[in-house]
C-alpha positions as a printed Julia matrix, in Angstrom:
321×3 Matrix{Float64}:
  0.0     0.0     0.0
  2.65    2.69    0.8
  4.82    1.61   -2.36
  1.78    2.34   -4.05
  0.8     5.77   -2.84
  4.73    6.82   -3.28
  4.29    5.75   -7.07
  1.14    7.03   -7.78
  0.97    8.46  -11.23
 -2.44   10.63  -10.73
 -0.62   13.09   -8.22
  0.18   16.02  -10.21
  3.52   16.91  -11.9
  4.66   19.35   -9.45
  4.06   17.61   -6.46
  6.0    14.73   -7.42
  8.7    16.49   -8.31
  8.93   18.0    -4.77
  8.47   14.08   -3.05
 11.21   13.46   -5.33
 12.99   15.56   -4.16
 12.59   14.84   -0.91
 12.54   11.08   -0.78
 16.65   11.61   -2.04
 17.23   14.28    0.39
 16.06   11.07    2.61
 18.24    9.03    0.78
 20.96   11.39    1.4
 20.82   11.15    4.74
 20.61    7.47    4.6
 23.71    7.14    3.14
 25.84    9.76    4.8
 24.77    7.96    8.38
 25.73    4.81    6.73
 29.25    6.45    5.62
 29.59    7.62    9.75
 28.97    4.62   10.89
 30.72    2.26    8.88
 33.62    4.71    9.89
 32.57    4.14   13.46
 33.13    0.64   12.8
 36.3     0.67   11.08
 38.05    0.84   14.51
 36.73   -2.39   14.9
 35.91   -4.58   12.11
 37.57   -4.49    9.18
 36.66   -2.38    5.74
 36.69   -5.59    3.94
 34.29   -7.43    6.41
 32.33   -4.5     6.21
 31.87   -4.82    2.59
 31.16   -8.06    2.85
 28.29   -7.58    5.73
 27.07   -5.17    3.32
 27.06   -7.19   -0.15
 25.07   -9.75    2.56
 22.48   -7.42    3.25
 22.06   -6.65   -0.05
 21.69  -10.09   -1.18
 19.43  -11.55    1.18
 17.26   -8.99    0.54
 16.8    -9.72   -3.12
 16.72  -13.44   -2.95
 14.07  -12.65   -0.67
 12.48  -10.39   -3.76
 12.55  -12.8    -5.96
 10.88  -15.79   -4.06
  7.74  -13.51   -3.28
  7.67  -12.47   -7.03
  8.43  -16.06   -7.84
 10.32  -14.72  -10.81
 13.78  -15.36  -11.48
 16.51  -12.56  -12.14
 16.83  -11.67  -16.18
 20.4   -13.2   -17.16
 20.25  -12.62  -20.71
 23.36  -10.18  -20.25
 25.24  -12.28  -18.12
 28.42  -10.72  -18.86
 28.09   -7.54  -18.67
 25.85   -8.18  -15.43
 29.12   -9.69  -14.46
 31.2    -6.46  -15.43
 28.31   -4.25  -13.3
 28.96   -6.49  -10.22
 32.8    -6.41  -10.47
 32.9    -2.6   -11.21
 30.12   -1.81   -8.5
 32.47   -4.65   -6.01
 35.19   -2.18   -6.66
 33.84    0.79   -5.71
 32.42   -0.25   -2.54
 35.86   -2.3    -1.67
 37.61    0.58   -2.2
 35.4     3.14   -0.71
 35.36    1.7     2.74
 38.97    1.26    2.38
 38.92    5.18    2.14
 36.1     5.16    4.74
 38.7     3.72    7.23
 41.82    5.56    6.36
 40.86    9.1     5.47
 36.92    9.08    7.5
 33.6     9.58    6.39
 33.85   12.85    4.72
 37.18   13.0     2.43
 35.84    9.64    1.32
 32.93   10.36    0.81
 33.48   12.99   -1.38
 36.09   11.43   -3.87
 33.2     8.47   -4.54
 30.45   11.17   -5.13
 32.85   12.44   -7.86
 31.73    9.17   -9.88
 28.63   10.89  -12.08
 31.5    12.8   -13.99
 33.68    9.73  -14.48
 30.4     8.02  -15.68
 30.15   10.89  -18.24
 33.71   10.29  -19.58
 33.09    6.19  -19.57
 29.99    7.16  -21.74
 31.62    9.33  -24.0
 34.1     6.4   -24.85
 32.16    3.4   -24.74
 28.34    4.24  -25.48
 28.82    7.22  -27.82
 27.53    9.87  -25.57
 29.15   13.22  -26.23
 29.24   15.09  -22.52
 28.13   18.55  -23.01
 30.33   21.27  -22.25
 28.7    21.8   -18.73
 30.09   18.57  -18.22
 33.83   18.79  -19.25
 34.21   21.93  -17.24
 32.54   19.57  -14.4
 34.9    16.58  -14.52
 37.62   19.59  -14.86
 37.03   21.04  -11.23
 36.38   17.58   -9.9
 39.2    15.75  -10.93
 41.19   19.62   -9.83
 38.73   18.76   -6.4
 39.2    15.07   -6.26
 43.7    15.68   -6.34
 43.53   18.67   -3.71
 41.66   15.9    -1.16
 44.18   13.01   -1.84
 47.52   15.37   -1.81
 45.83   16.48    1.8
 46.0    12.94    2.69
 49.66   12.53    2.45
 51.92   13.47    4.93
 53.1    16.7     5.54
 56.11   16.37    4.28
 55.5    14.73    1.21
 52.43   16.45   -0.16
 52.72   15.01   -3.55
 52.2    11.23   -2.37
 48.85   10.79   -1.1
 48.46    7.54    0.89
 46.54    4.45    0.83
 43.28    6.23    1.42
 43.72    8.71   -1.3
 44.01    6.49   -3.83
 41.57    4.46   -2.65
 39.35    7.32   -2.51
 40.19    8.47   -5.73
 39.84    4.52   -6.76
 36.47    4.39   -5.69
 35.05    6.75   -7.5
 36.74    5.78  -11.21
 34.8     2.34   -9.76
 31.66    3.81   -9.35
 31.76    5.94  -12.66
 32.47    2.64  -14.91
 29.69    0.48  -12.83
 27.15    3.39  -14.0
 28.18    3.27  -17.66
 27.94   -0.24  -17.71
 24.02    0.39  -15.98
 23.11    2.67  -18.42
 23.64    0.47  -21.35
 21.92   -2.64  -19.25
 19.07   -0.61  -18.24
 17.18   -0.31  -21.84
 16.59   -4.18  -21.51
 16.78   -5.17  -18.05
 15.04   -5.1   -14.72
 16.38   -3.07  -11.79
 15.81   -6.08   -9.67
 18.29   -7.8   -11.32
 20.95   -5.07  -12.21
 21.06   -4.88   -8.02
 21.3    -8.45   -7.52
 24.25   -8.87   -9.91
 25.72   -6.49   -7.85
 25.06   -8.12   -4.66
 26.15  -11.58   -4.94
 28.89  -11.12   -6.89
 30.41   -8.99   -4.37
 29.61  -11.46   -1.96
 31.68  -14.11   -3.88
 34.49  -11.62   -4.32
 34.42  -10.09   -0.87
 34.12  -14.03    1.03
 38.24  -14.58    1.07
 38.65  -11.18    1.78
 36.46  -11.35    4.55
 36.83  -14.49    6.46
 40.82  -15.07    7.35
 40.27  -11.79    8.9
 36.89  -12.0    10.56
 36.44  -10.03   13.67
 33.3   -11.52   15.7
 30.39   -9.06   15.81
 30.21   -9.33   20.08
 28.01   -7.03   21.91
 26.64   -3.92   20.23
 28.79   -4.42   17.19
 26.18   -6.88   15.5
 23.15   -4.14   15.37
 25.38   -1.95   14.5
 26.73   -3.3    11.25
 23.39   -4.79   10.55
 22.24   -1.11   10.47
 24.87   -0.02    8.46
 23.79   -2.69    5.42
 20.05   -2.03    6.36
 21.01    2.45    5.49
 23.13    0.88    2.63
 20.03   -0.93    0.88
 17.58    1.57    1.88
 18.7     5.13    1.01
 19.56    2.93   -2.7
 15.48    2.24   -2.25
 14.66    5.77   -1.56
 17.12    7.21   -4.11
 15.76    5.26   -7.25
 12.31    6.08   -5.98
 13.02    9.52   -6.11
 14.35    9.96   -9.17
 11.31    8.41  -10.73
  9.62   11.49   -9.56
 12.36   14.14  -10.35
 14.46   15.03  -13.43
 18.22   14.03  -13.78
 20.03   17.42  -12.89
 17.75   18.18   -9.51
 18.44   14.37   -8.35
 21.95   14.4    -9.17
 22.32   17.85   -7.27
 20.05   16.76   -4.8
 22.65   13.73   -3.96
 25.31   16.08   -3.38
 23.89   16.31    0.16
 25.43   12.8     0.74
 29.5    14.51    0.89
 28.36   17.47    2.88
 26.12   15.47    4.97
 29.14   13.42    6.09
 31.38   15.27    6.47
 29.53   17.53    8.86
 28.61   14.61   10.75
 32.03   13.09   10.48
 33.36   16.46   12.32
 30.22   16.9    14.52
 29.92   13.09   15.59
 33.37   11.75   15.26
 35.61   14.38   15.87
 36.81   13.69   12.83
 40.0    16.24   11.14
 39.33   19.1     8.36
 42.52   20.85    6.53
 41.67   23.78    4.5
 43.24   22.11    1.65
 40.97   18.86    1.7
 37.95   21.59    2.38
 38.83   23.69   -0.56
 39.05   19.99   -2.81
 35.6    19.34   -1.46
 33.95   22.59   -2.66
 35.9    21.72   -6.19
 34.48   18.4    -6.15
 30.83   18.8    -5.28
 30.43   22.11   -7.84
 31.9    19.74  -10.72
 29.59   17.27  -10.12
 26.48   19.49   -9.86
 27.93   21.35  -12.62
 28.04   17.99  -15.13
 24.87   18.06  -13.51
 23.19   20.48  -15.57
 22.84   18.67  -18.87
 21.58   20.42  -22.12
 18.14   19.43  -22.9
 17.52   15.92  -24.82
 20.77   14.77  -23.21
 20.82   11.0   -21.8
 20.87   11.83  -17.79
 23.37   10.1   -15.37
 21.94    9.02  -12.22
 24.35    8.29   -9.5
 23.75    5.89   -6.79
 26.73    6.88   -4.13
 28.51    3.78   -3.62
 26.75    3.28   -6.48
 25.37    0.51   -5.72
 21.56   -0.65   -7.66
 21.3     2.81   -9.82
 19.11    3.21  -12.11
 19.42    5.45  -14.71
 15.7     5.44  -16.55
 13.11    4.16  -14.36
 13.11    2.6   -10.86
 12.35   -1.17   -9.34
  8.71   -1.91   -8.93
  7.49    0.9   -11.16
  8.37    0.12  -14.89
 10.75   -2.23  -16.1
């Protein structure tokens, strides 16, 4: 019943723009708690158990999908389904590596950058020609995403940015090749099964990463992570909702809440370090991105999922497929 009243087509134009709107400002929110507390965690439990926790959530949670819809996943593009699972595996690997080295913000911020990578993929590999909008974008974001990686390094080698940097910067290259490979999946297949390709195989890949490591989830740690996966799966859920009700540029602005949103809370919750350099790289990063944001009109729109897991780029699970 709810699903149904969020998707209802009679409501008129402008009022589902603004529930668009406001189910990814949700969304946003979602997934800059998630970014916190998986940072919270990383004291604890490792980035790759994390992943793996997550990938878990995310896969128990479609296999349960399926078996009420008793209707198998669409694996007529197996391989590239493959190539959106290994791509999407690799941003979310690499993002909680960054989660745990640099914190919730810095990382945050270098995989948000991965709608103007996407544009670049697209160019190369589907044909897409970014606008200008958007080259200027991916200029002052890649400018954005260096300044936060060189502010990673030590201080006395500026120029070599550590582990978290590049996994950062990693993450987001990820993310941007995981969308391309999305958008060309998404004119035939079901976002049911885009988002399941994503989840198990990153539970196969993230398994003997995971376990010779394994840190038992004792005490409050358990709820904890299981909270983090349930944020994970659920601001995805409220995100392609949203953008079923909203155009490409004010979603993909709209997500830009997600970087600010954790970093604030990173510095507000965790304590967590700001350098004006790694500020300034920020600013860069997020105006790229909402810059490549504002497509001419007719243009094929990006729509990023932040860890970018489960995007969907033209319509949303549940609604049209």
């Amino acid at each position: 019943m709810l699903w149904r009243l969020l998707t209802c087509e009679s409501i008129r134009p402008r009022v589902q723009s603004r529930r668009g709107t406001w189910l990814i400002v949700l969304s946003s929110i979602f997934f800059a708690v998630m970014a916190v507390l998986a940072r919270h965690l990383s004291k604890s439990v490792p980035a790759f158990q994390l992943s793996f926790i997550r990938f878990g959530v995310g896969a128990v949670l479609m296999t349960t999908l399926f078996l009420v819809q008793r209707r198998p996943p669409d694996l007529t593009h197996a391989p590239k389904l493959l190539l959106r699972g290994l791509f999407g595996t690799g941003a979310v690997l690499t993002y909680f590596i960054a989660i745990e080295r640099l914190g919730s913000g810095p990382a945050t911020v270098l995989n948000y950058c991965s709608p103007i990578y996407a544009a670049l993929f697209a160019g190369f590999f589907l044909g897409e020609r970014p606008s200008g909008l958007a080259r200027i974008g991916l200029g002052l974001a890649t400018i954005g995403a260096v300044l936060v990686s060189v502010a990673t390094g030590e201080f006395s080698t500026p120029l070599h940015p550590g582990l978290g940097g590049v996994a950062g910067l990693a993450s987001g290259i990820f993310g941007g090749a995981a969308i391309t490979v999305i958008r060309s999946l998404r004119n035939d297949t079901n976002a049911p099964t885009v988002f399941a390709a994503f989840s198990f195989v990153g539970l196969v890949v993230t398994t003997p990463l995971a376990l010779p490591g394994w840190v038992p989830l004792e005490g409050a740690l358990f709820p904890l992570v299981l909270l983090m996966g349930l944020l994970s799966v659920g601001g995805q859920l409220l995100f392609t909702l949203g953008m079923g009700f909203t155009s490409a540029t004010a979603g993909s602005a709209t997500t830009q809440l997600v970087p600010v949103l954790a970093w604030v809370l990173g510095i507000s919750v965790l304590a967590e370090p700001v350098s004006l350099l790694s500020a300034g790289g920020a600013l860069l990063c997020v105006s790229g991105v909402v810059l490549g944001a504002l497509r001419q009109p007719g243009a094929p729109a990006i729509r990023q999922s932040p860890d970018n897991p489960a995007v969907t780029t033209r319509n949303i699970p549940g609604t049209s497929e």
